[in-house]
Backbone atoms as SQL, in Angstrom:
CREATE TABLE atoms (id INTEGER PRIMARY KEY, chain TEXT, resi INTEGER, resn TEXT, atom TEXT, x REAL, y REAL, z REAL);
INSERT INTO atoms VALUES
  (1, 'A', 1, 'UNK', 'N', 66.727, -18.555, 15.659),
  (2, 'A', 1, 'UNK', 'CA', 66.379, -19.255, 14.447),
  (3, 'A', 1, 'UNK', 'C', 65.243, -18.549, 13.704),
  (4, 'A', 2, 'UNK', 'N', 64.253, -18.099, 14.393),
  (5, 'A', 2, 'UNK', 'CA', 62.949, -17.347, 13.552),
  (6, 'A', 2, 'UNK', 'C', 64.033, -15.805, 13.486),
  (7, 'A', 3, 'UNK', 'N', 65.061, -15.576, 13.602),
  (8, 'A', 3, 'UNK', 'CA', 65.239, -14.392, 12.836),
  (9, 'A', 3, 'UNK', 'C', 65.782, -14.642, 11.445),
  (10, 'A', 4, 'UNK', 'N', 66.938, -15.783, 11.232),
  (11, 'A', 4, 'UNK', 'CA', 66.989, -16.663, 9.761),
  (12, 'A', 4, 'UNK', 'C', 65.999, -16.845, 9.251),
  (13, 'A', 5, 'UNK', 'N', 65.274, -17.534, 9.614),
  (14, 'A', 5, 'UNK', 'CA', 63.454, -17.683, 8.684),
  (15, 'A', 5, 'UNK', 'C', 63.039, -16.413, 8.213),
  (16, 'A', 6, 'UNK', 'N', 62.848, -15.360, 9.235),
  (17, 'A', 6, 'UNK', 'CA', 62.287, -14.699, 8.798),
  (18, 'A', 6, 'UNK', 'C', 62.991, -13.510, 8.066),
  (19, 'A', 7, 'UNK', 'N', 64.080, -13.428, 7.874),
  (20, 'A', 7, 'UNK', 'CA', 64.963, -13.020, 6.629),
  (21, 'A', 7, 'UNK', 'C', 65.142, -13.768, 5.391),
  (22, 'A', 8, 'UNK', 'N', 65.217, -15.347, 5.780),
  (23, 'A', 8, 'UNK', 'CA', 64.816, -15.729, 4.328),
  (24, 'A', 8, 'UNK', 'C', 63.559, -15.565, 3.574),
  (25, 'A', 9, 'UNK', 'N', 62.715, -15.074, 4.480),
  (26, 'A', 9, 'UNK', 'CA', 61.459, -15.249, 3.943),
  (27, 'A', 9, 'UNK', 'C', 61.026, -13.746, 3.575),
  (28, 'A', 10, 'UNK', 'N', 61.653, -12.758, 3.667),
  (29, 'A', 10, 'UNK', 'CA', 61.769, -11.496, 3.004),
  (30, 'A', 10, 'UNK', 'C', 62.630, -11.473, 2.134),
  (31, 'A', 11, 'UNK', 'N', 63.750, -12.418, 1.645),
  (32, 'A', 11, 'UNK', 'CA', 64.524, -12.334, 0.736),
  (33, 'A', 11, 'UNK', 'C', 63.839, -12.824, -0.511),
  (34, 'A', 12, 'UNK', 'N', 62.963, -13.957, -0.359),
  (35, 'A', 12, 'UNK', 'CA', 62.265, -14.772, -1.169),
  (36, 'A', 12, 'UNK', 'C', 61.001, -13.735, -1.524),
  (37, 'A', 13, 'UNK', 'N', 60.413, -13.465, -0.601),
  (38, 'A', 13, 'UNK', 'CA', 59.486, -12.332, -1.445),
  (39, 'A', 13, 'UNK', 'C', 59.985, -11.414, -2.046),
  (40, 'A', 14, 'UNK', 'N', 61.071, -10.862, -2.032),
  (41, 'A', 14, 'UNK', 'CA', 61.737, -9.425, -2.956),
  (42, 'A', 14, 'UNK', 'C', 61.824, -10.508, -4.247),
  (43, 'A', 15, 'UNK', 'N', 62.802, -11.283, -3.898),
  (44, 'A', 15, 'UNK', 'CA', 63.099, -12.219, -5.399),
  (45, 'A', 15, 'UNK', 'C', 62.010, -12.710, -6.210),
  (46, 'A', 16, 'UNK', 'N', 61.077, -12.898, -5.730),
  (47, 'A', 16, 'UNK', 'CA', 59.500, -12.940, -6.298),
  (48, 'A', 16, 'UNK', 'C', 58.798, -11.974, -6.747),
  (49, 'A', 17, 'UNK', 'N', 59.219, -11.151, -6.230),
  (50, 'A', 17, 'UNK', 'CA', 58.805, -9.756, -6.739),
  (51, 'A', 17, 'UNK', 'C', 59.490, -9.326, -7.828),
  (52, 'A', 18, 'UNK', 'N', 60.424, -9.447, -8.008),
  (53, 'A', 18, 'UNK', 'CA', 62.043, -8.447, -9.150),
  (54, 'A', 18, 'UNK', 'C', 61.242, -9.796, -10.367),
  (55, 'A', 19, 'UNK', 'N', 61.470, -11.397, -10.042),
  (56, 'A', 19, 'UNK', 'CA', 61.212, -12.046, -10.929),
  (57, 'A', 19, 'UNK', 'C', 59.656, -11.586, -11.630),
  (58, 'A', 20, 'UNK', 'N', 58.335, -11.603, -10.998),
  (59, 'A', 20, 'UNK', 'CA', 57.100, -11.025, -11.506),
  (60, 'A', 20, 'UNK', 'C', 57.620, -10.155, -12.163),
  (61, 'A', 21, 'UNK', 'N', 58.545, -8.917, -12.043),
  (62, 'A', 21, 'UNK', 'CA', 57.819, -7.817, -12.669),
  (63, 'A', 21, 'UNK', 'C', 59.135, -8.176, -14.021),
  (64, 'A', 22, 'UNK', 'N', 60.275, -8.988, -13.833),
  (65, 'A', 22, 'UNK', 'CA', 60.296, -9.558, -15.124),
  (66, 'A', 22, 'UNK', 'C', 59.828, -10.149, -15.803),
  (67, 'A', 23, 'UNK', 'N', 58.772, -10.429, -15.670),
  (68, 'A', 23, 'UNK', 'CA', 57.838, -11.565, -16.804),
  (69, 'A', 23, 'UNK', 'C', 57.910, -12.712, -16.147),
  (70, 'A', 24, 'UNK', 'N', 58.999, -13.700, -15.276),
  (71, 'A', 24, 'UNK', 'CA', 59.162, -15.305, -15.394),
  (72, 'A', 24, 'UNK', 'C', 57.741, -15.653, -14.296),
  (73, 'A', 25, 'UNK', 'N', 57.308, -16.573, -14.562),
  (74, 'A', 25, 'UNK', 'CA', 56.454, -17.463, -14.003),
  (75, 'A', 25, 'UNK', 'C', 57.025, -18.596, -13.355),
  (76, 'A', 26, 'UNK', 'N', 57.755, -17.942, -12.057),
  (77, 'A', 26, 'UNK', 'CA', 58.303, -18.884, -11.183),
  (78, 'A', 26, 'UNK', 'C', 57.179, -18.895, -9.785),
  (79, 'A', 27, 'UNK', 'N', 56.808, -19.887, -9.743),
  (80, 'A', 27, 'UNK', 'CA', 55.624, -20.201, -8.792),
  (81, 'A', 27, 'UNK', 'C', 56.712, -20.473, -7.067),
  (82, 'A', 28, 'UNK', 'N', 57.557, -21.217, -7.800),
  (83, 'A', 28, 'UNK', 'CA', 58.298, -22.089, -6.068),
  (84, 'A', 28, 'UNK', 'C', 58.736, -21.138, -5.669),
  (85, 'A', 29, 'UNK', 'N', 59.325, -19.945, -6.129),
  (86, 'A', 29, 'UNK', 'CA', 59.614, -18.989, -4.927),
  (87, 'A', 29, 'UNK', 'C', 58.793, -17.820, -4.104),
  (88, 'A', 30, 'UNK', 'N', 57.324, -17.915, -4.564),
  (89, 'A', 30, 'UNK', 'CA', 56.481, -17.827, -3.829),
  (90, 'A', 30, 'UNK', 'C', 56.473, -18.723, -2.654),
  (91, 'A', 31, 'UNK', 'N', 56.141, -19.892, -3.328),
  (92, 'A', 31, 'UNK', 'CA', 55.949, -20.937, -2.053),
  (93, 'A', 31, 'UNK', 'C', 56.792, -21.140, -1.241),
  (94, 'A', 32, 'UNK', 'N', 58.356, -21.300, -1.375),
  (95, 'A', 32, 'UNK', 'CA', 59.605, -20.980, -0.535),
  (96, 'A', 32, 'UNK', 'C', 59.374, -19.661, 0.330),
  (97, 'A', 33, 'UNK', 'N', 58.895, -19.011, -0.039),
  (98, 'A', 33, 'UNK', 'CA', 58.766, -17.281, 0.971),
  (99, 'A', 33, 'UNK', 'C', 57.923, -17.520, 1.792),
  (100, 'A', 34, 'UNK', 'N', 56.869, -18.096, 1.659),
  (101, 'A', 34, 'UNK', 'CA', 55.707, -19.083, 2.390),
  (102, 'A', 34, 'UNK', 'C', 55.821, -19.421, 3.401),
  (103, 'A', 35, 'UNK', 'N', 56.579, -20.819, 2.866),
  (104, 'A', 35, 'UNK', 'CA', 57.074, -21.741, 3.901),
  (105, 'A', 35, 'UNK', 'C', 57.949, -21.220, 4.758),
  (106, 'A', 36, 'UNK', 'N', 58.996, -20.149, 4.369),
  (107, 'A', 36, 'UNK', 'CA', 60.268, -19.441, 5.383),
  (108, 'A', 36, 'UNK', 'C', 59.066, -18.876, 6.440),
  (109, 'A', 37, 'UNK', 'N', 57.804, -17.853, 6.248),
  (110, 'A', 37, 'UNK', 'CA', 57.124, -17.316, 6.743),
  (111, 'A', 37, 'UNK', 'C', 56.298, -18.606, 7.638),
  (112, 'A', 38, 'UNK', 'N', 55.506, -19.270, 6.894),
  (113, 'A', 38, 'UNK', 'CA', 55.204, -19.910, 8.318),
  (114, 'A', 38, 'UNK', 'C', 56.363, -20.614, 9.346),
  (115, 'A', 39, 'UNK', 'N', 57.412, -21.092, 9.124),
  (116, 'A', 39, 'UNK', 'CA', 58.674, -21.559, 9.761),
  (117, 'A', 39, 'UNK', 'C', 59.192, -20.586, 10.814),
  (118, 'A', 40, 'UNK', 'N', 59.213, -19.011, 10.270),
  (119, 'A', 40, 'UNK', 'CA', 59.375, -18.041, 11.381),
  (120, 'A', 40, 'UNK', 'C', 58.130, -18.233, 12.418),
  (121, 'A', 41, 'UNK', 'N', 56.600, -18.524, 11.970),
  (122, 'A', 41, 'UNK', 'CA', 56.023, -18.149, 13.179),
  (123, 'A', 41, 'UNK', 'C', 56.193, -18.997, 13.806),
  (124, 'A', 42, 'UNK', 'N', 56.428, -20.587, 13.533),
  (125, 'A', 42, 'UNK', 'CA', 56.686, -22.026, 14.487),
  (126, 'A', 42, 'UNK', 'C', 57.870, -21.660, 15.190),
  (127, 'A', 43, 'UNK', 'N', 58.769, -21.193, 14.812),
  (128, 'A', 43, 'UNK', 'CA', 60.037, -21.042, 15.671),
  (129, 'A', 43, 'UNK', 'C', 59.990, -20.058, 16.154),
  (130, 'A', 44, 'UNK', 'N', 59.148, -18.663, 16.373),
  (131, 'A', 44, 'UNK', 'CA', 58.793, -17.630, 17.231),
  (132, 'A', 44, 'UNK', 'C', 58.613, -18.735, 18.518),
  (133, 'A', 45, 'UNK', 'N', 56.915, -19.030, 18.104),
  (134, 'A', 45, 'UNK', 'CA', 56.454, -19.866, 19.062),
  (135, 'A', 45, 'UNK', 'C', 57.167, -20.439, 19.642),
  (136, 'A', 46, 'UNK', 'N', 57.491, -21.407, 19.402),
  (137, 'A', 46, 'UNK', 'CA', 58.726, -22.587, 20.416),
  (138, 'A', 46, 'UNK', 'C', 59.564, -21.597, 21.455),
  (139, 'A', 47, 'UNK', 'N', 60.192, -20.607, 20.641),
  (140, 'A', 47, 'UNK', 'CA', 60.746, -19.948, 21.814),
  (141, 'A', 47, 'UNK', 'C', 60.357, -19.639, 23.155),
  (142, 'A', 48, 'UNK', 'N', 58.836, -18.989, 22.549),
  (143, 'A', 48, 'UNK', 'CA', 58.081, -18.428, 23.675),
  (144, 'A', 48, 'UNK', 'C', 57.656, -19.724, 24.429),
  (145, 'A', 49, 'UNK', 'N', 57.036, -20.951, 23.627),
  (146, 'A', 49, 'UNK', 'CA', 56.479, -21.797, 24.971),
  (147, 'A', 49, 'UNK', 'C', 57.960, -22.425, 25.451),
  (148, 'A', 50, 'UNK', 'N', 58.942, -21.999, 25.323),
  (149, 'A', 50, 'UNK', 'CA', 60.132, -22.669, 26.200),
  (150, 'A', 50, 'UNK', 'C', 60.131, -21.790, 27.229),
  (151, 'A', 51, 'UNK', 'N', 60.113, -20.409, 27.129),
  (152, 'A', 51, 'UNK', 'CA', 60.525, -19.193, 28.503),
  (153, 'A', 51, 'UNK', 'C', 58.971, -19.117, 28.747),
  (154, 'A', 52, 'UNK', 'N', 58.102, -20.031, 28.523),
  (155, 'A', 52, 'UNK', 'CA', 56.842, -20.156, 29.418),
  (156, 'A', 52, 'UNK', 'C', 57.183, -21.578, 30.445),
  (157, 'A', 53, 'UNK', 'N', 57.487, -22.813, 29.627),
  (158, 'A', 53, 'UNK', 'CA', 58.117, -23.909, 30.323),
  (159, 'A', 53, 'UNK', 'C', 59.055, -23.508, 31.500),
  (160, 'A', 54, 'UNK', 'N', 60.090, -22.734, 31.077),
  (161, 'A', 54, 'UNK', 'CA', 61.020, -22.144, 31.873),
  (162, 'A', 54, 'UNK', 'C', 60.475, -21.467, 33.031),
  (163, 'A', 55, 'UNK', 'N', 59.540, -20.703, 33.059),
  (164, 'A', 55, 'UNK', 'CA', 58.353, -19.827, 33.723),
  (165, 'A', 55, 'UNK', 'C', 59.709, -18.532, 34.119),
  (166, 'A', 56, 'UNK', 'N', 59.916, -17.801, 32.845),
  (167, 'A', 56, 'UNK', 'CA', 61.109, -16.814, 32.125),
  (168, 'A', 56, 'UNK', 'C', 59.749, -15.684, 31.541),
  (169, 'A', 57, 'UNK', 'N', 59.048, -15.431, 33.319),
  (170, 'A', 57, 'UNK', 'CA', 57.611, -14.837, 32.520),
  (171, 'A', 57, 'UNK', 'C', 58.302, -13.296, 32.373),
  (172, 'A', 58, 'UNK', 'N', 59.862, -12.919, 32.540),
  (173, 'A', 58, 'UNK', 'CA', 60.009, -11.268, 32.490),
  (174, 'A', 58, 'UNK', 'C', 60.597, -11.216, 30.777),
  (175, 'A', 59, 'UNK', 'N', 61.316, -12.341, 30.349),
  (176, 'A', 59, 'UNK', 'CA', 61.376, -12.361, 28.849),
  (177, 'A', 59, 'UNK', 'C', 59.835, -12.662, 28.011),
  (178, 'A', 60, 'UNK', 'N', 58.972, -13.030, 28.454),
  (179, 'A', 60, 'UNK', 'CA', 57.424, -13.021, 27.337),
  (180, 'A', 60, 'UNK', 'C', 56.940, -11.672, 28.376),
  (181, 'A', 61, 'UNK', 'N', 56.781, -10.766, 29.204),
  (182, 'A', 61, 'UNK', 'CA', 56.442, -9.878, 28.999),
  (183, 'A', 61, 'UNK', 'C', 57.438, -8.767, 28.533),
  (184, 'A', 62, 'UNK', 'N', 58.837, -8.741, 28.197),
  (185, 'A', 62, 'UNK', 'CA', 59.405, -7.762, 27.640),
  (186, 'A', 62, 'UNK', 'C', 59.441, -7.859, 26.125),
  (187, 'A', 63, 'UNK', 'N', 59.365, -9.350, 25.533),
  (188, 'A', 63, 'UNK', 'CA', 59.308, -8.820, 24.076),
  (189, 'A', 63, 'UNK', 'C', 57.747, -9.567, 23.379),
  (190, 'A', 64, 'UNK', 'N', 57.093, -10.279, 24.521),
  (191, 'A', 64, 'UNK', 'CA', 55.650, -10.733, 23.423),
  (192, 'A', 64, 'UNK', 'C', 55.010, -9.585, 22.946),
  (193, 'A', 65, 'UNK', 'N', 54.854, -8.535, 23.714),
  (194, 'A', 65, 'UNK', 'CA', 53.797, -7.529, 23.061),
  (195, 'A', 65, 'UNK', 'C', 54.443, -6.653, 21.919),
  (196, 'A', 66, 'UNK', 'N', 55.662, -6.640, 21.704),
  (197, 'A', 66, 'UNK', 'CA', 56.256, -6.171, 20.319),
  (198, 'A', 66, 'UNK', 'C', 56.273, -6.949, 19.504),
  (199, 'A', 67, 'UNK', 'N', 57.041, -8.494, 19.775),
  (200, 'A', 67, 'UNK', 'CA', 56.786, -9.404, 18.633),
  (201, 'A', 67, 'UNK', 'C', 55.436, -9.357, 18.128),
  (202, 'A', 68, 'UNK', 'N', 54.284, -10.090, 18.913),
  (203, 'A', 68, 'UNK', 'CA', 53.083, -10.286, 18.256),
  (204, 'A', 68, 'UNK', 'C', 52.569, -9.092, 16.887),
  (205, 'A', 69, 'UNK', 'N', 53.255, -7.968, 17.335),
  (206, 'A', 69, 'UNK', 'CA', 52.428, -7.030, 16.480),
  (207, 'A', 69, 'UNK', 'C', 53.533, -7.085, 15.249),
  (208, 'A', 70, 'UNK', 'N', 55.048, -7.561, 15.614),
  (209, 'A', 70, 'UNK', 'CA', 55.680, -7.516, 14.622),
  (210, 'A', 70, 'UNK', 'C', 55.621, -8.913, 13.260),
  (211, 'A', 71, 'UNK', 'N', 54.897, -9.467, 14.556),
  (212, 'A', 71, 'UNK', 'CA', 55.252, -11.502, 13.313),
  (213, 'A', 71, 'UNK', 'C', 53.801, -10.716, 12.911),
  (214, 'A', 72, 'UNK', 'N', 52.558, -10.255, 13.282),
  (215, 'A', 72, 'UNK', 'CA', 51.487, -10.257, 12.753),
  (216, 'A', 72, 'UNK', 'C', 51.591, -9.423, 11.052),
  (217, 'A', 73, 'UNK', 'N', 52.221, -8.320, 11.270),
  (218, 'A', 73, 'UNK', 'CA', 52.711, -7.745, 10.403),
  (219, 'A', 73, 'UNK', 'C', 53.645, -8.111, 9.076),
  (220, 'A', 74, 'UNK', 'N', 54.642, -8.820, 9.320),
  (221, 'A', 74, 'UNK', 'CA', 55.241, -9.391, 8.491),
  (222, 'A', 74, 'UNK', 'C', 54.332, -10.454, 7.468),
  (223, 'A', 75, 'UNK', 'N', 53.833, -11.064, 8.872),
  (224, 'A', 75, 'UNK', 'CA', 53.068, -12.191, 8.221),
  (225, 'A', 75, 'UNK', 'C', 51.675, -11.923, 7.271),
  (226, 'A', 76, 'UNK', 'N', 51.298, -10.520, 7.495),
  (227, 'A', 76, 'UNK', 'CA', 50.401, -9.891, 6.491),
  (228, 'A', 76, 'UNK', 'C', 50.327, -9.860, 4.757),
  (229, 'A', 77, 'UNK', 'N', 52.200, -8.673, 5.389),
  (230, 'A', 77, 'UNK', 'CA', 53.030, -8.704, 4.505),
  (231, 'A', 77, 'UNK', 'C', 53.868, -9.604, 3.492),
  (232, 'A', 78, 'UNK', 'N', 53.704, -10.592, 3.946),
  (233, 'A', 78, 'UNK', 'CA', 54.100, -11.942, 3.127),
  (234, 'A', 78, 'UNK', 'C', 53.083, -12.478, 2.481),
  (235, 'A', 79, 'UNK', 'N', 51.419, -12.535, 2.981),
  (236, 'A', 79, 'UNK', 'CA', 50.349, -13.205, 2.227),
  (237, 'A', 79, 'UNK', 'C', 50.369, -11.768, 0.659),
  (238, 'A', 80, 'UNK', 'N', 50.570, -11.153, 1.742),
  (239, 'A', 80, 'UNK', 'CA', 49.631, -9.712, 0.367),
  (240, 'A', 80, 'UNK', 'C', 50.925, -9.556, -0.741),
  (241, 'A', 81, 'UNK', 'N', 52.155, -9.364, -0.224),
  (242, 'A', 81, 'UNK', 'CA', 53.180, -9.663, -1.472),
  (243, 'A', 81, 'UNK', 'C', 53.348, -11.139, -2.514),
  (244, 'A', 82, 'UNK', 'N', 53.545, -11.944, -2.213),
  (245, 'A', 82, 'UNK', 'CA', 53.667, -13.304, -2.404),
  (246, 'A', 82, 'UNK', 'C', 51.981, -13.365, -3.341),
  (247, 'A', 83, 'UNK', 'N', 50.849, -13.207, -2.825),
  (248, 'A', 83, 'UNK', 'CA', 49.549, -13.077, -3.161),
  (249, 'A', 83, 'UNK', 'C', 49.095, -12.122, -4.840),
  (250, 'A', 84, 'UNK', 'N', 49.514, -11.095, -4.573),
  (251, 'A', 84, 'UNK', 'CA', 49.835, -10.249, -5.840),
  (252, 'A', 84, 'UNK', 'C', 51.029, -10.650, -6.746),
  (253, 'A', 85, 'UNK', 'N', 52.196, -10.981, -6.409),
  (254, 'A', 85, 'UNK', 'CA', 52.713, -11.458, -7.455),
  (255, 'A', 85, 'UNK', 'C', 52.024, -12.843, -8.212),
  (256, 'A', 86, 'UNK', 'N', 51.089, -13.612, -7.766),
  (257, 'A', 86, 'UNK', 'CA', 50.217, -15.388, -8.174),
  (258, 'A', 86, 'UNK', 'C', 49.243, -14.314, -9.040),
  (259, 'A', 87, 'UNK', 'N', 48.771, -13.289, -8.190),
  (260, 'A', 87, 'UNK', 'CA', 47.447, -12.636, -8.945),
  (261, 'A', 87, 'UNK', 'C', 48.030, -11.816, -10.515),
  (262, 'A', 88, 'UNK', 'N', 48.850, -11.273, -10.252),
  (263, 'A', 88, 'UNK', 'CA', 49.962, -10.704, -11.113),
  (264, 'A', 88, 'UNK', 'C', 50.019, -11.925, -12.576),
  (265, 'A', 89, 'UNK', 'N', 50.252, -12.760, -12.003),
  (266, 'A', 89, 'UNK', 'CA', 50.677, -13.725, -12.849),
  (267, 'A', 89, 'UNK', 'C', 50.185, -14.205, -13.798),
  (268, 'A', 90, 'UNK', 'N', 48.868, -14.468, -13.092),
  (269, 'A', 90, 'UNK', 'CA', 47.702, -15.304, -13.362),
  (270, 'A', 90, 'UNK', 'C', 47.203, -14.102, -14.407),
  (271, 'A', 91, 'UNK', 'N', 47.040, -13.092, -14.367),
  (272, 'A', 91, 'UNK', 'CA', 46.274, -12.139, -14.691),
  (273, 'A', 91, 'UNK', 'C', 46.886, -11.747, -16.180),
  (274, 'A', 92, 'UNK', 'N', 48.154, -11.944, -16.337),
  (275, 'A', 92, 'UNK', 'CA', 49.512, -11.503, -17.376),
  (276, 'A', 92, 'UNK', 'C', 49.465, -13.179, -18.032),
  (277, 'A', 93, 'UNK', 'N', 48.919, -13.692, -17.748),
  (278, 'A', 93, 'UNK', 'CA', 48.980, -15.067, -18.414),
  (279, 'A', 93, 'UNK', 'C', 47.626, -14.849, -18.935),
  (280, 'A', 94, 'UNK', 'N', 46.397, -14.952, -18.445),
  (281, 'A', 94, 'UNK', 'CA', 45.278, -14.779, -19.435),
  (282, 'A', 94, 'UNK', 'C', 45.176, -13.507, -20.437),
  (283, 'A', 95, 'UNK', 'N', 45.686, -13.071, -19.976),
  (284, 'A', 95, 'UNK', 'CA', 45.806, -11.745, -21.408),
  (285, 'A', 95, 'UNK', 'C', 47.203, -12.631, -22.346),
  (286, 'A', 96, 'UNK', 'N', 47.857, -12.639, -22.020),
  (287, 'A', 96, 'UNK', 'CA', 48.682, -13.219, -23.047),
  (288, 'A', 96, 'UNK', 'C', 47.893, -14.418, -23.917),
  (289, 'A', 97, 'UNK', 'N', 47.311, -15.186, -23.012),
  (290, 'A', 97, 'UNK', 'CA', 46.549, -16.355, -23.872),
  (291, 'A', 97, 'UNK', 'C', 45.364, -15.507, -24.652),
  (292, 'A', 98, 'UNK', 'N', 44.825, -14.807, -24.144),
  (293, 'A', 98, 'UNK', 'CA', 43.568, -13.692, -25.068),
  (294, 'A', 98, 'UNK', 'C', 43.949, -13.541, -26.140),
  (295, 'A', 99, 'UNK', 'N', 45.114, -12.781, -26.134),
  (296, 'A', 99, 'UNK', 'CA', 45.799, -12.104, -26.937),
  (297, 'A', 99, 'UNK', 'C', 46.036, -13.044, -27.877),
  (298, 'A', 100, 'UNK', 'N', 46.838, -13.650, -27.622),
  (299, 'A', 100, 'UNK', 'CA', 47.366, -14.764, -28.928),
  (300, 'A', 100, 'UNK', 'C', 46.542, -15.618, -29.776),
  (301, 'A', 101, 'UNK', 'N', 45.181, -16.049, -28.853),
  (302, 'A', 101, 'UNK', 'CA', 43.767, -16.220, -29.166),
  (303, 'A', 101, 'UNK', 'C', 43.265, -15.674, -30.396),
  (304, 'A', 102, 'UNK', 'N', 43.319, -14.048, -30.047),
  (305, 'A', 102, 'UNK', 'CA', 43.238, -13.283, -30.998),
  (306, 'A', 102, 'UNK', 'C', 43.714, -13.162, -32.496),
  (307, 'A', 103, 'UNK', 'N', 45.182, -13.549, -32.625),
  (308, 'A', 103, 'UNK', 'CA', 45.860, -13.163, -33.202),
  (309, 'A', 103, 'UNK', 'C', 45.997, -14.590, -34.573),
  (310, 'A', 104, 'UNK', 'N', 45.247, -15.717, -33.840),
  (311, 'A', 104, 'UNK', 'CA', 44.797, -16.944, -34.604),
  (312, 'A', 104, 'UNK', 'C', 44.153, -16.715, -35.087),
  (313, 'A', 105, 'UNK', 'N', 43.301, -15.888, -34.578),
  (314, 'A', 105, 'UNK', 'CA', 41.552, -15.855, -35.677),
  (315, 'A', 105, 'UNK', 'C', 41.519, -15.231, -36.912);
């Protein structure tokens, strides 16, 4: 299941991305890429505390020390993309309001 999450949640940041650098000021699919991203790390987790429940300690030492560095990563990668496109936004919206500001006076 955290491999669905966490493909939707790279699909949603590209689409957030293509949309920013068209101009639209769509906020929810930031926050949808978000939410897919924290949803992958809850359902990482669960896995792992089940094959800890299980005491399945040769599956958390064959893939925890790759995952961790891989959810850490992604999950970087999702604040700092998702993050720049809001900053992006925000930033292309006060110049537009400047601008037009301007163009009253």
């Amino acid at each position: 299941m955290w491999f669905v999450f966490g493909i939707l949640a790279i699909l949603f940041a590209i689409l957030n991305v293509v949309l920013t650098f068209k101009g639209k000021k769509v906020l929810i699919v930031g926050f949808i890429s978000m939410a897919f991203t924290c949803c992958t790390l809850c359902a990482c987790y669960s896995a792992e505390a089940k094959w800890v429940v299980e005491q399945n300690w040769g599956a958390l030492e064959d893939v925890m020390p790759t995952m961790s560095k891989m959810l850490w990563g992604c999950t970087m990668a999702s604040i700092v993309i998702n993050g720049l496109c809001l900053i992006s936004q925000t930033v292309v919206g006060a110049f537009k309001n400047r601008k037009s500001n301007k163009d009253h006076v």
